[in-house]
C-alpha positions as CSV (number, residue, x, y, z in Angstrom):
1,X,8.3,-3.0,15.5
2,X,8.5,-3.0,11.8
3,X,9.6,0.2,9.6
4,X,7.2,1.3,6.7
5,X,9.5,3.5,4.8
6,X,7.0,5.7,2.2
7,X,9.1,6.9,-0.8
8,X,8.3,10.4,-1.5
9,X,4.8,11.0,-3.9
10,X,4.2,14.5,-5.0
11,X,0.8,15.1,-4.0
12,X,0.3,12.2,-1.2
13,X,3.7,12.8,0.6
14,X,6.0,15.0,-0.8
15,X,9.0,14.6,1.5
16,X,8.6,10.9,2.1
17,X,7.9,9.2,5.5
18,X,9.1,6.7,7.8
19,X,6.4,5.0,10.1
20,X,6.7,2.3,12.6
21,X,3.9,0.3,12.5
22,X,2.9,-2.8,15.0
23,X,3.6,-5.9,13.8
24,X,0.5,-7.8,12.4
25,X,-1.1,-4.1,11.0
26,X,-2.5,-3.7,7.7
27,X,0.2,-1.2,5.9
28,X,-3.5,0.5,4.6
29,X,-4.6,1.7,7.9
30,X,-1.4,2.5,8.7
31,X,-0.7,4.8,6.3
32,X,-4.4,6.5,6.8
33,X,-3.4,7.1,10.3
34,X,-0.5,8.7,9.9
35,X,-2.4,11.0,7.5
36,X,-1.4,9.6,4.2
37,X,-4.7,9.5,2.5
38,X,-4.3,6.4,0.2
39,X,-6.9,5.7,-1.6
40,X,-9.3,2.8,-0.3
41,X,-12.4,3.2,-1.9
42,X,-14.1,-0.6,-1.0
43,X,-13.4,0.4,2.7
44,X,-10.2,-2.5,2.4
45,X,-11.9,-5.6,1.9
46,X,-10.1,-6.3,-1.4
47,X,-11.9,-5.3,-3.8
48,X,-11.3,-2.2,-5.7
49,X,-7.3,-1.9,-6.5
50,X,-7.4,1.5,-5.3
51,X,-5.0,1.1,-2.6
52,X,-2.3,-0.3,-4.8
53,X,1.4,-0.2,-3.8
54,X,4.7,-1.2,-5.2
55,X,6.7,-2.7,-2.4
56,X,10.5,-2.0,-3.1
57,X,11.9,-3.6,-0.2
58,X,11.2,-6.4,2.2
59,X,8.8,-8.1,0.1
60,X,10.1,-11.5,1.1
61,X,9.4,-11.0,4.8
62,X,5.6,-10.2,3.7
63,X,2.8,-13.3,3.1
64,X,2.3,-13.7,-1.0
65,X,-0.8,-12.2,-2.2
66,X,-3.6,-14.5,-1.9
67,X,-6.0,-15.4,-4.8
68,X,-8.6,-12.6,-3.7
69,X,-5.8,-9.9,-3.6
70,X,-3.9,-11.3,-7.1
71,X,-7.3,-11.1,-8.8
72,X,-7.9,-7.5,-7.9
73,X,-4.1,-6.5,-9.1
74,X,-5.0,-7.7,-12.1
75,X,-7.2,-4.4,-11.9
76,X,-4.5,-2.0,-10.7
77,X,-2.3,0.5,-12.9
78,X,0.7,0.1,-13.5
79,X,0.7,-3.5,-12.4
80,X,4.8,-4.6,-11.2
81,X,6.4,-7.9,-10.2
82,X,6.1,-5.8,-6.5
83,X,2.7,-4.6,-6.7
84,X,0.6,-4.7,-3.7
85,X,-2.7,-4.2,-2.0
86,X,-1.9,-1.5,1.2
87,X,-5.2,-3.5,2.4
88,X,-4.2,-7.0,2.3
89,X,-0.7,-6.4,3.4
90,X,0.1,-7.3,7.2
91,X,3.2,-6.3,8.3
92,X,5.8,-9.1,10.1
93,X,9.1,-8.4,11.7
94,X,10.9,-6.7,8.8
95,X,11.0,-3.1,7.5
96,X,9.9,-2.4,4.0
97,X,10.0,0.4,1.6
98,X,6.9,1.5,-0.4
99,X,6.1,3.5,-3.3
100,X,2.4,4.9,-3.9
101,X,1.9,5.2,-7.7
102,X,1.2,8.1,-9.4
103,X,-2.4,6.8,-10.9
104,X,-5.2,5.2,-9.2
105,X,-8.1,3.6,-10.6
106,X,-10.4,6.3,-9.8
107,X,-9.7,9.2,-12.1
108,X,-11.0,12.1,-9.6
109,X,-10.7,12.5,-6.1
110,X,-12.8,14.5,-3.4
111,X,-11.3,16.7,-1.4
């Protein structure tokens, strides 16, 4: 099973995480269940940018973005050469490192 390690984010995850997720899961849902609330704010079908990632390591072993998900990044802030959608992104057999950004689309949050 593939590692999903989570670079520490001050207010998401502070110390940083490593999860093991099952090959074939979204890295979205897997974050949400292990209690990382990332935002996702169109319910992950692509089309918000809210759960943008920047994946640091093991992007090779990951599908490319498809048109849907590259058309929404153009959306996202702080767009990278590594940026992501947590929602369209299904893990293979490879670990990866991510890193949650500091901004979201959405300005304010509920709590």
């Amino acid at each position: 099973m593939p590692q999903v390690r989570v670079l520490p984010h001050p207010d998401l995850c502070p110390e940083g995480r490593v999860l093991e997720l099952k090959r074939g899961a979204s890295l979205c849902e897997g974050l949400l269940a292990a209690g990382i609330a990332i935002e996702h704010a169109c319910e992950m079908v692509a089309a918000c940018a809210t759960c943008h990632v920047y994946v640091r390591e093991g992007a090779a072993s990951l599908a490319p973005p498809d048109d849907e998900e590259n058309d929404q990044l153009d959306n996202a802030w702080g767009l990278e050469a590594q940026s992501r959608l947590a929602c369209c992104v299904k893990l293979r057999d490879a670990d990866v490192t991510i890193e949650l950004p500091r901004h979201t689309r959405n300005h304010a949050r509920e709590k």
